[in-house]
Backbone as CSV, one residue per row, in Angstrom:
resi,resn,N_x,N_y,N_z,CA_x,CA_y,CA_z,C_x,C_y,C_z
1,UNK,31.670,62.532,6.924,31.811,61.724,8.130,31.228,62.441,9.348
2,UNK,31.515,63.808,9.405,30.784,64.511,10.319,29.202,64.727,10.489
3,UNK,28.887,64.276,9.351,27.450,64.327,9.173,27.118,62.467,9.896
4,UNK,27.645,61.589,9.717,27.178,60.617,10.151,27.257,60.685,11.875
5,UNK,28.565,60.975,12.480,29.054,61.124,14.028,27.610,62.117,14.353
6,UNK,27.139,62.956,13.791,25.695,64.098,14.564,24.719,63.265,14.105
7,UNK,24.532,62.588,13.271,23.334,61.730,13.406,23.299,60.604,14.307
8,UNK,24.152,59.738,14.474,24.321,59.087,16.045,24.265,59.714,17.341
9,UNK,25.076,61.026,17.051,24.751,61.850,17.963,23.305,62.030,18.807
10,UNK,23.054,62.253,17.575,21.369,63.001,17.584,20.328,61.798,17.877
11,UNK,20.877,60.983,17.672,19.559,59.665,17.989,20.618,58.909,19.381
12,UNK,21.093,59.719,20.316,21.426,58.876,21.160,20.647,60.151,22.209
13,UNK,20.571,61.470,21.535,20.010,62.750,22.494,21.410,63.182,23.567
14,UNK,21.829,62.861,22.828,23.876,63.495,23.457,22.920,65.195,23.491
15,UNK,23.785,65.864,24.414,23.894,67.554,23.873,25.297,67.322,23.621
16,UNK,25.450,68.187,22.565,26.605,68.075,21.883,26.625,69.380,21.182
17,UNK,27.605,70.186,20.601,27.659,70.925,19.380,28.843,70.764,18.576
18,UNK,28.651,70.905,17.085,29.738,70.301,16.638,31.052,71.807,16.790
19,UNK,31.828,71.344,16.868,33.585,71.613,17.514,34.179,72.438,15.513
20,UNK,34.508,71.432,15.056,35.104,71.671,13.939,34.262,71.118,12.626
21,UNK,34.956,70.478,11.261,34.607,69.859,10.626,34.877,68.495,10.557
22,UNK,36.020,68.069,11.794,36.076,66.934,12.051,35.575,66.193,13.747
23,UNK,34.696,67.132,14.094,35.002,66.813,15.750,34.291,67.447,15.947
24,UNK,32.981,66.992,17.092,32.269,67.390,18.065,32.607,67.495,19.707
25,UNK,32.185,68.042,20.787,31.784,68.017,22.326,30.702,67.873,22.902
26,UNK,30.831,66.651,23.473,29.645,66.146,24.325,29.269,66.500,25.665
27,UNK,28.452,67.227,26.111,28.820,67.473,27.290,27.798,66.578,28.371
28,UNK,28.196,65.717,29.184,27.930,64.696,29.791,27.598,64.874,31.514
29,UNK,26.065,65.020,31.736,25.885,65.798,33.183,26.115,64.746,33.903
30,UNK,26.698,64.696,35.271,27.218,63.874,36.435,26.960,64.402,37.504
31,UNK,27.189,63.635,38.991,26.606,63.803,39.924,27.718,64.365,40.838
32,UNK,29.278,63.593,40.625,30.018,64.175,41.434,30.595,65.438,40.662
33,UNK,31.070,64.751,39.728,31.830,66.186,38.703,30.521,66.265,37.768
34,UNK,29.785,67.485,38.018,28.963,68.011,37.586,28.516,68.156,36.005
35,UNK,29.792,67.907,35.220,29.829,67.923,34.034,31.225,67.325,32.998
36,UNK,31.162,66.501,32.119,32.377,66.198,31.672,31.905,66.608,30.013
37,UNK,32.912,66.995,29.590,32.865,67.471,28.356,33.976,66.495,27.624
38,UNK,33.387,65.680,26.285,33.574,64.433,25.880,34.305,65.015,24.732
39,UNK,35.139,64.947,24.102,35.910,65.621,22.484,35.247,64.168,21.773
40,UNK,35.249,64.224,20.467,34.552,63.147,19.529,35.893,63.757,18.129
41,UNK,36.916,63.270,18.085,37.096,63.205,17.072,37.472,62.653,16.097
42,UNK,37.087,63.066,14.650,37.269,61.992,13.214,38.753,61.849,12.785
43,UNK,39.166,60.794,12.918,40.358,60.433,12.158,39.898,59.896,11.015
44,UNK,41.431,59.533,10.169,41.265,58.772,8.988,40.730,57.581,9.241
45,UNK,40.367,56.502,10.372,39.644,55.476,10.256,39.641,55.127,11.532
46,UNK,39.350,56.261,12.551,39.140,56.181,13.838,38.279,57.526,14.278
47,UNK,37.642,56.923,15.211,37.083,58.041,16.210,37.962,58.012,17.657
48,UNK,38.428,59.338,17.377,39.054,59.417,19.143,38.090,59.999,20.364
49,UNK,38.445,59.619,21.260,37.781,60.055,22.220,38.786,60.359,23.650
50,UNK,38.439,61.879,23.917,38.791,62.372,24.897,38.146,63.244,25.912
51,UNK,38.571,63.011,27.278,37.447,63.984,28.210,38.880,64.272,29.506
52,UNK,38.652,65.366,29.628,39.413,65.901,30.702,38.235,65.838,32.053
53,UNK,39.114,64.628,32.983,38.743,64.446,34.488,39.269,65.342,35.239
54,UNK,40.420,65.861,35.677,40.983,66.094,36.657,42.196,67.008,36.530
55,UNK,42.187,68.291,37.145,44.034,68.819,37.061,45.127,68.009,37.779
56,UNK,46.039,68.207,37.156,47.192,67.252,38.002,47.093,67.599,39.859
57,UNK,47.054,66.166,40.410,47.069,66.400,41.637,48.359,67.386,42.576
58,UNK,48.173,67.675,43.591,48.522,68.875,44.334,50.099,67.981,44.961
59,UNK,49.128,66.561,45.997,49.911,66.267,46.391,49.440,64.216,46.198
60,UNK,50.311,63.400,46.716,49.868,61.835,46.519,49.569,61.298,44.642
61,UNK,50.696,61.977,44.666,50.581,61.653,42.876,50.997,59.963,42.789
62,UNK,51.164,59.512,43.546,51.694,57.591,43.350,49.883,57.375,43.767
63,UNK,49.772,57.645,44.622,48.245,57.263,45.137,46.618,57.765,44.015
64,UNK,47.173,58.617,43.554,46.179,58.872,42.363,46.331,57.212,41.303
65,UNK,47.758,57.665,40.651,48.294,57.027,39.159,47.468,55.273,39.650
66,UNK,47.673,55.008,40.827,47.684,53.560,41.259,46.364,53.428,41.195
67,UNK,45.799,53.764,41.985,43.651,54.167,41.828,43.535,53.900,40.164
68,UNK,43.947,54.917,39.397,43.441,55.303,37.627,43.867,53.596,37.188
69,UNK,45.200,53.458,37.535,45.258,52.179,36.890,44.405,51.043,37.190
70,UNK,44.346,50.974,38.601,43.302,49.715,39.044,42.097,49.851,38.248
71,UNK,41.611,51.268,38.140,40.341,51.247,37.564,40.339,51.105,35.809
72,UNK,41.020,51.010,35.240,41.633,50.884,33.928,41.172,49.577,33.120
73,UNK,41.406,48.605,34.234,41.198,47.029,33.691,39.767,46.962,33.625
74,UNK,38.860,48.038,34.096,36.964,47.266,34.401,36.393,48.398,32.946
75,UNK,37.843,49.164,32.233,36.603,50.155,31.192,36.881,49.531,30.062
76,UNK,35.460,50.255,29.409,35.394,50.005,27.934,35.277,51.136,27.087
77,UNK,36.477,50.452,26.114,36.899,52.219,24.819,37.870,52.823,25.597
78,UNK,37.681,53.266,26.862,38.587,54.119,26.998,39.623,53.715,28.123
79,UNK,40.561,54.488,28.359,41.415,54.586,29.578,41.952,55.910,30.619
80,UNK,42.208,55.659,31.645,42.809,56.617,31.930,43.940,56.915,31.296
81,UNK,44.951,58.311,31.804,45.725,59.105,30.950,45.898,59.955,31.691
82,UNK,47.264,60.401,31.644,47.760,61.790,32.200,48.471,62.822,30.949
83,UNK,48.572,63.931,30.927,49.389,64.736,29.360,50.681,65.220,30.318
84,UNK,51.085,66.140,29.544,52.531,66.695,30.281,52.641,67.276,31.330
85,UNK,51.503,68.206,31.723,50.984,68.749,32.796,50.764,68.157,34.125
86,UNK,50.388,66.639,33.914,49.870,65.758,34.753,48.148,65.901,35.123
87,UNK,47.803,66.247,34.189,46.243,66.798,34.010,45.718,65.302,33.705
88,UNK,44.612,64.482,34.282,43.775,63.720,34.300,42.531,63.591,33.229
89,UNK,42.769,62.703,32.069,41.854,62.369,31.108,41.559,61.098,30.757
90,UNK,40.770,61.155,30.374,39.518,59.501,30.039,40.034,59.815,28.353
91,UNK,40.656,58.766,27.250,40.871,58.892,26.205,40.921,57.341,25.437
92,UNK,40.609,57.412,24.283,40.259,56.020,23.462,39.854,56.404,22.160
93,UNK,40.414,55.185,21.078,40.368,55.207,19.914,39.489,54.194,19.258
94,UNK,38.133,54.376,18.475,37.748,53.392,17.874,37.620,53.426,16.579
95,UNK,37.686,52.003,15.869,37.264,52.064,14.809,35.992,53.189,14.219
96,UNK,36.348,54.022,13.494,35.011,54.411,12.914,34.275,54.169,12.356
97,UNK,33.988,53.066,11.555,33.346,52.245,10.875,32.406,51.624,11.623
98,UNK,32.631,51.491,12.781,31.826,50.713,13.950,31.344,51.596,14.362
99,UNK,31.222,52.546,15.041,30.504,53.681,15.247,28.959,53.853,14.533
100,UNK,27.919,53.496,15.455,26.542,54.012,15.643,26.258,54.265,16.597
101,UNK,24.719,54.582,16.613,24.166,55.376,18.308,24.500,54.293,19.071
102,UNK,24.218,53.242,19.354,24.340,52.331,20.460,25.695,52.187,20.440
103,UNK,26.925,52.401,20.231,28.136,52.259,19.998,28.444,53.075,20.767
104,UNK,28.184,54.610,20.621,28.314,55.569,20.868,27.659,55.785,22.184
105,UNK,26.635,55.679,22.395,25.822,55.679,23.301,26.609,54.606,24.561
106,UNK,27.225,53.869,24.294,27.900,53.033,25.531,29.428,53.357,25.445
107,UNK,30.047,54.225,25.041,31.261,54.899,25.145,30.897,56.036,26.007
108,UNK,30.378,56.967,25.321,29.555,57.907,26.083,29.538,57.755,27.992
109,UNK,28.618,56.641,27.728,28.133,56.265,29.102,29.231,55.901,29.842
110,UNK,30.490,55.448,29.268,31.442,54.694,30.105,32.353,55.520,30.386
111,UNK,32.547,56.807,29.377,32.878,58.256,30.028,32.547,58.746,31.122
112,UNK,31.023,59.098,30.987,30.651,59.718,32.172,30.778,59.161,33.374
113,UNK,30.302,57.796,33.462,30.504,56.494,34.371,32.267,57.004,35.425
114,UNK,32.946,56.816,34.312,34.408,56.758,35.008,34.749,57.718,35.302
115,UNK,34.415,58.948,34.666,34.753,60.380,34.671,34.432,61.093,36.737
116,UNK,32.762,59.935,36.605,31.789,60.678,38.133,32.429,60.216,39.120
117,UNK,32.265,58.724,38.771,32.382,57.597,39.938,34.308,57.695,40.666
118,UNK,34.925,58.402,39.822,36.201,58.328,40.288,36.801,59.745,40.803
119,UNK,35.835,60.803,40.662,36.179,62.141,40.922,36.244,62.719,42.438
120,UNK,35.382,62.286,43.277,36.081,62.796,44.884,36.977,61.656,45.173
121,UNK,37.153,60.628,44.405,38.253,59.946,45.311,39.672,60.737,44.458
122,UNK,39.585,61.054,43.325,40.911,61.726,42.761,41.298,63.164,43.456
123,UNK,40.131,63.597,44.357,40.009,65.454,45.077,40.363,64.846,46.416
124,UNK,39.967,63.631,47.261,40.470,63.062,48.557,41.977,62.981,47.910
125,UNK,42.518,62.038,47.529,43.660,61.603,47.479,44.461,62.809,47.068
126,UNK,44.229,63.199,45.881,45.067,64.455,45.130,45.271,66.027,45.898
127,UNK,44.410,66.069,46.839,43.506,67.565,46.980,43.031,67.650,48.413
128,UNK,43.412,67.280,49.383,43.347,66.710,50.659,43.970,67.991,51.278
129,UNK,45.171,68.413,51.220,45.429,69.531,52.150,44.292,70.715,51.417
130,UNK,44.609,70.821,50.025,43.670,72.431,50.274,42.080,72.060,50.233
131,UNK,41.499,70.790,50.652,39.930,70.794,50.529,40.094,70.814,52.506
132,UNK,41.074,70.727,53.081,40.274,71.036,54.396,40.888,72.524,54.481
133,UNK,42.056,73.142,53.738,42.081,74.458,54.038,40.511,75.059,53.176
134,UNK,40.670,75.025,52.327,39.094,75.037,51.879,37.964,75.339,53.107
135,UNK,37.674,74.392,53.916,37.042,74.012,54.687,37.353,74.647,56.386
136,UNK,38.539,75.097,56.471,39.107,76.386,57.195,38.171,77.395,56.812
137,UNK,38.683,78.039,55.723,38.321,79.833,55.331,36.887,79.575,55.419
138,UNK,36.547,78.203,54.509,34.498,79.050,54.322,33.765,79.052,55.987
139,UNK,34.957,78.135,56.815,33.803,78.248,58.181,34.418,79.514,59.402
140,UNK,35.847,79.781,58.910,35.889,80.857,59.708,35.191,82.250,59.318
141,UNK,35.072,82.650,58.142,34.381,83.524,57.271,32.691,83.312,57.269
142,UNK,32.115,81.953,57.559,30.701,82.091,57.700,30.265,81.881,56.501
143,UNK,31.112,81.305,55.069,30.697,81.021,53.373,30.023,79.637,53.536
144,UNK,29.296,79.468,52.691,28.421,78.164,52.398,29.991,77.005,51.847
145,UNK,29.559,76.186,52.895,30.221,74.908,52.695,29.369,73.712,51.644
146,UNK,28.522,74.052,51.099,27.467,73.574,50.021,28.268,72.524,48.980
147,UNK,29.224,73.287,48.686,30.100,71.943,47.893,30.983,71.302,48.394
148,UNK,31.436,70.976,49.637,32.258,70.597,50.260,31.419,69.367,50.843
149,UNK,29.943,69.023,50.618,29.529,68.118,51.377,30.099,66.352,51.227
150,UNK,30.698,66.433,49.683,31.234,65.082,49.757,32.220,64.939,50.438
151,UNK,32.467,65.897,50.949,34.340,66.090,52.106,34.074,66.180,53.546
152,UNK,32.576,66.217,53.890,32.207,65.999,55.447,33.307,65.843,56.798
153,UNK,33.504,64.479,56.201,34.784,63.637,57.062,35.786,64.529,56.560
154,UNK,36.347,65.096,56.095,37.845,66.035,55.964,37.870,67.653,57.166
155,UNK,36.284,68.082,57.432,35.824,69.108,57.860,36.752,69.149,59.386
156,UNK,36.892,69.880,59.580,38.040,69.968,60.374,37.259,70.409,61.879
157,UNK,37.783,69.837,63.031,36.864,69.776,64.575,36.608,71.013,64.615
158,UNK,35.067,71.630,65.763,35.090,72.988,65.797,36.049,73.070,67.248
C-alpha cells in the first residue's frame, strides 16, 4: 500500500519522504506559514491525514475555536482540530481505495490552502500581546522586524 500512496505521491511532484512503512510527510511550501508538513497515513481502509497549524493560543482561545469552526464548513477532506495541548491541526480520513494523484493532489492543496490562508489571523487573534511585545524588543534593540511585516498595524507608535 505504501508503494501505491509514493506513486501518487510522485506523479502529483509532492516533496515528500516516506515516514514509516505505513506513512509518509508532505511538506507543503506557503506564503504565510512558510511551510506545513502534511502526515499521510495508511490505515486498514483509510488514509489519514494530518498537519499541525498552530500551538495552542496564548490568549482569545473562544476567538480562535470560533474562526476554525466558521472556516470548517468551506473544507474538503479535512477539518480543523485541537489535541490535548490545545495545539492547532488540519486532520481527515479517507477512503483509501479512492486515493490517486488527483485525489491526493486536491487534499494536499486544501491543506496547504487552510493551513496559509488562516495562519496570521490564528497569530492576530491567539498571539496579539507577545507579537507587539515582539515588536517592542526588535525596535528598541535595532533587530530586523522582517517577519513581523504581516503585523504592521500591531507595531506599536514611535
Amino acid at each position: 500500500m505504501i508503494e501505491r500512496l509514493a506513486a501518487a505521491l510522485d506523479e502529483t511532484g509532492a516533496d515528500y519522504r516516506l515516514d514509516t512503512p505505513r506513512s509518509a510527510v508532505v511538506t507543503l511550501p506557503g506564503r504565510r506559514k512558510l511551510a506545513t508538513e502534511c502526515g499521510l497515513v495508511i490505515e486498514d481502509h483509510a488514509l489519514r491525514v494530518e498537519a499541525f497549524v498552530a500551538r495552542s493560543p496564548e490568549e482569545n482561545r473562544a476567538a480562535v475555536w470560533e474562526e476554525l469552526l466558521r472556516r470548517n464548513g468551506k473544507l474538503y477532506a479535512v477539518a480543523f482540530a485541537i489535541d490535548g495541548s490545545g495545539d492547532i491541526h488540519l486532520v481527515g480520513r479517507l477512503p483509501f481505495a479512492a486515493i490517486d494523484a488527483d485525489e491526493l493532489d486536491r487534499v494536499l492543496g486544501q491543506v496547504l490552502e487552510a493551513a496559509d490562508t488562516v495562519f496570521d489571523t490564528i497569530l492576530e487573534l491567539g498571539f496579539k500581546t507577545s507579537i507587539q511585545q515582539e515588536w517592542r524588543w526588535r525596535l528598541a534593540r535595532g533587530e530586523s522586524t522582517a517577519n513581523l511585516a504581516a503585523f504592521e498595524h500591531l507595531r506599536p507608535a514611535d
